[in-house]
N, C-alpha and C positions, 0 to 999 in steps of 0.2 A: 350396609356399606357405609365405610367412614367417608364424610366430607370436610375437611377445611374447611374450619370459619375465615370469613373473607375479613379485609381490617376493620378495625370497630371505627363507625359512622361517629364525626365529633358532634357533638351534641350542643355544644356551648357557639356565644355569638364570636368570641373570641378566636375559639377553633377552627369555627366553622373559615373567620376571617385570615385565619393562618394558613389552613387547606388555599383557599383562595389566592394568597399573595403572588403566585408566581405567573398568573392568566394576568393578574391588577396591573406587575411589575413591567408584564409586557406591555400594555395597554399603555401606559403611562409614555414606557421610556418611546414608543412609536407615537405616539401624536403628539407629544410637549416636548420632548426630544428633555427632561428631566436631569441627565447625564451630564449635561452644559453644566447646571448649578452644581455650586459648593456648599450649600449651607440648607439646611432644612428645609422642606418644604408640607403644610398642613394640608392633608387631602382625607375628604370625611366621605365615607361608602353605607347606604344601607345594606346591610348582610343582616337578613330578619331581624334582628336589634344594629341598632347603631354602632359601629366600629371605627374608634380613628385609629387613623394609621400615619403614622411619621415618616416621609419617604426621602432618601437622603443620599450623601456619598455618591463620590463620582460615576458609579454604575446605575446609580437608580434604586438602591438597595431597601427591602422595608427593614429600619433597624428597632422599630418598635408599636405594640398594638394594644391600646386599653378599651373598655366598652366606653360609649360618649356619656354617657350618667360620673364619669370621674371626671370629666372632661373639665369643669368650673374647678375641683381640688387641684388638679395638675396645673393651670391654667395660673393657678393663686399660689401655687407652694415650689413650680420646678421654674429655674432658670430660664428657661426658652419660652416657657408659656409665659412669664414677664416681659419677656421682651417682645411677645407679642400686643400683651395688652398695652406698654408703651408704643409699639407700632400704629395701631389701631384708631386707641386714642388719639396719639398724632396725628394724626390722620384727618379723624372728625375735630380737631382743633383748626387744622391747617387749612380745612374749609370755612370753617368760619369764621377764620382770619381774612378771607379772602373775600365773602359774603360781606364781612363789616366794613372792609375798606371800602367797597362799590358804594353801601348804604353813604357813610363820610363824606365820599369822594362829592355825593350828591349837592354839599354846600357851597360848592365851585357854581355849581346852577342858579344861585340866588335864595335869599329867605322862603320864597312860595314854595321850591322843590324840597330842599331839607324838613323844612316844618312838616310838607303834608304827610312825608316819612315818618318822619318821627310819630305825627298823630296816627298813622294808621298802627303804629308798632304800640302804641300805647293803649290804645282804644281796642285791642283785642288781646287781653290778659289769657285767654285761656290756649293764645297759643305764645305769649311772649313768654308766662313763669314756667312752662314746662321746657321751653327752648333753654332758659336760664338754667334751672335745676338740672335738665341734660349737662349744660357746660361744666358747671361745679363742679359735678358728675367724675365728666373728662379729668378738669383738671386735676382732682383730688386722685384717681386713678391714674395719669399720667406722671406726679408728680409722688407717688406714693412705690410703683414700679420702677421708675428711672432712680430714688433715691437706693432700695432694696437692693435694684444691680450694681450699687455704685458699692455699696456696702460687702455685698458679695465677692467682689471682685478685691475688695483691699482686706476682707478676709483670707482668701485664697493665698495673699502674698504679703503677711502680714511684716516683712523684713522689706524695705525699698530697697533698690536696686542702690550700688554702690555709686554707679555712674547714672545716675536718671537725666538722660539728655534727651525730649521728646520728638525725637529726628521725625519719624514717620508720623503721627499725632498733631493735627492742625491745632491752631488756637484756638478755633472755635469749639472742639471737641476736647479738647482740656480745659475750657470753664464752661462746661455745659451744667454744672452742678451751682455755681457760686450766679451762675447768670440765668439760670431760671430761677432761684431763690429772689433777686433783684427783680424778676419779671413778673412773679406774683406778689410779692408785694405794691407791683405797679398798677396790677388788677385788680388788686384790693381798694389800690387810691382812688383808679377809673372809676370802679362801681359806686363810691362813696360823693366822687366829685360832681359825676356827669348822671350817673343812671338816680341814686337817694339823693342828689342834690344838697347836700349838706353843707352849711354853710360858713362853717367853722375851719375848715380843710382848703376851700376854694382860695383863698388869700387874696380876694379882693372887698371882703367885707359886702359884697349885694348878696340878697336871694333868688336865687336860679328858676325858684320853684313860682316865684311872681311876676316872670317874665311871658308878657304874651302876646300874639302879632294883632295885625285887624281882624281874623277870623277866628277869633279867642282861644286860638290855638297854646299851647305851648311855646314859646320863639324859641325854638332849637339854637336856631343862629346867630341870637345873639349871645346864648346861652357858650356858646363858643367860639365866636369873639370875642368876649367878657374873660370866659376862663383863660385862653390861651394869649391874651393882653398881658399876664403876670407870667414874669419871665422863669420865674423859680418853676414855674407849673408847665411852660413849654419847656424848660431845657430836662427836667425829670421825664419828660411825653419824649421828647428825641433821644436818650440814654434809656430809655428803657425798648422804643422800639428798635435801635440799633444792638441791642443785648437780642430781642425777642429774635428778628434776623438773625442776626450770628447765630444763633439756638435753631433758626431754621434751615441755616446753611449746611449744618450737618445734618439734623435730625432728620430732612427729607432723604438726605442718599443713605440713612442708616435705616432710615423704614421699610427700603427697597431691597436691603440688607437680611435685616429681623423677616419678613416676608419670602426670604428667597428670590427674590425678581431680579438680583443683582449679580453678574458677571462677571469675568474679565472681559469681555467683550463687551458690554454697556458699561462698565463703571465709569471711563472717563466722560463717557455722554450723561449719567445720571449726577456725578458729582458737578461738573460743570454747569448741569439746567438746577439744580439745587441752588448754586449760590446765584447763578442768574434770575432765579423767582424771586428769592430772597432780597436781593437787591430792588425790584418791581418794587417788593412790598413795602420795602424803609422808603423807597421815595414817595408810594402812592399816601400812606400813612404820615411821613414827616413836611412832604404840600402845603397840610393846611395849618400846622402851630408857624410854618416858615414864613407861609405866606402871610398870616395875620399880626405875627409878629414884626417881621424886617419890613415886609412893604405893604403892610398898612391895609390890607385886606378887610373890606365888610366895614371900614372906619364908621361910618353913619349909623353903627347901631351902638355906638357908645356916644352917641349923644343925646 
């Protein structure tokens, strides 16, 4: 007696994750409700190898599925997957943007608080240079992905519009390219001025590096009264973290974007607490060149 063969079993991780998409698609659009967002969203499944899958469009739809082993090429070579790695990075930038004002903020406490800051971040090298090298890191990838899309993008439309008037396009997002170029070159000066103490760059002619309190500490504090005394070096610190801002007024509600977290029902709450951090940040950061500059802040240790 003849029997029909039943359909052939897939075999691959791929298949197997394709057989599966329509159990996943339900899953999804029922507990995340998926169907809200407009814009991609990255959801990774073990199906016996690793499978991502790209979940997207207004239904919840999977419009795409590769094994996670391509996952780094795709991530490096396709549009989306740059805009996540500038999401990401953002990200771990924006915290430690946030982390280093706190540390700063600490010279409003006096010499004893900042210094013993400072010496404890210094006297433990093996978690300060790996923290460092992380950032680099960031940067180099944040600023190496946002350059890519920008370039992609004036590929795509390599004729400008006849009438280029950027009605919908905030300011800050039209010089997100010329003001983070501005911004690391400000990180390049910071690391050179504040962190290697060089003394050539500082433009008060002392050495940084031979400053030290009564606990043979480091003097952090004076080391920044001193620097921020020279006005060409405060007012480049205030133009550059008002650039850095601007770069975070967007960047935060375009992360929330690149990630899918963003709505039309949240946008005008994520655009708004974006430039409202934003703002936090230029004032917590511009405090103390202001304060030591205009009103004479910490005066006693330039004597």
């Amino acid at each position: 007696m003849h029997t029909e063969a039943g359909p052939k079993r897939p075999t691959t991780p791929v298949q197997k994750g394709l057989q599966a998409i329509p159990l996943i698609i339900n899953v999804i659009s029922a507990n995340f409700q998926l169907n809200q967002f407009s814009s991609l969203t990255l959801l990774e499944f073990a199906l016996d190898s690793s499978v991502l899958l790209l979940v997207g469009g207004n239904r919840g739809r999977c419009v795409w599925a590769t094994p996670m082993n391509n996952i780094i090429a795709y991530l490096f070579k396709s549009s989306l997957g740059k805009k996540y790695i500038m999401a990401v990075t953002g990200c771990c930038l924006f915290l430690f943007v946030i982390g280093h004002m706190v540390g700063n903020l600490q010279v409003f406490l006096g010499p004893e608080a900042i210094n013993r800051y400072g010496h404890f971040l210094q006297s433990n090298p093996e978690l300060i240079w790996p923290a460092r090298i992380g950032l680099l890191v960031f940067v180099g990838l944040h600023f190496w992905s946002a350059m890519q899309i920008t370039l992609e993008n004036r590929a795509a439309r390599p004729v400008a519009y006849a009438n280029s008037k950027p009605v919908a396009a905030s300011y800050a997002s039209r010089t997100m390219v010329m003001g983070g170029l501005i911004v690391v070159s400000f990180i390049i000066y910071h690391l050179l001025h504040f962190t290697f103490q060089c003394k050539a760059i500082n433009l008060t002619g002392q050495d940084f590096v031979g400053f030290t309190d009564p606990n043979n500490h480091h003097d952090i504090f004076k080391m920044i009264v001193v620097g921020f005394n020279q006005p060409l070096v405060a007012g480049f610190y205030l133009l550059s973290m008002g650039l850095l801002c601007l770069h975070l007024s967007h960047g935060l509600s375009s992360m929330f974007q690149s990630l899918g977290w963003k709505n039309d029902a949240y946008r005008p709450i994520i655009d708004c607490g974006a430039k409202v951090v934003a703002t936090v940040i230029f004032i917590g950061y511009s405090s103390i060149p202001v304060a030591i500059l205009v009103f004479k802040f910490g005066k006693e240790a330039l004597k």
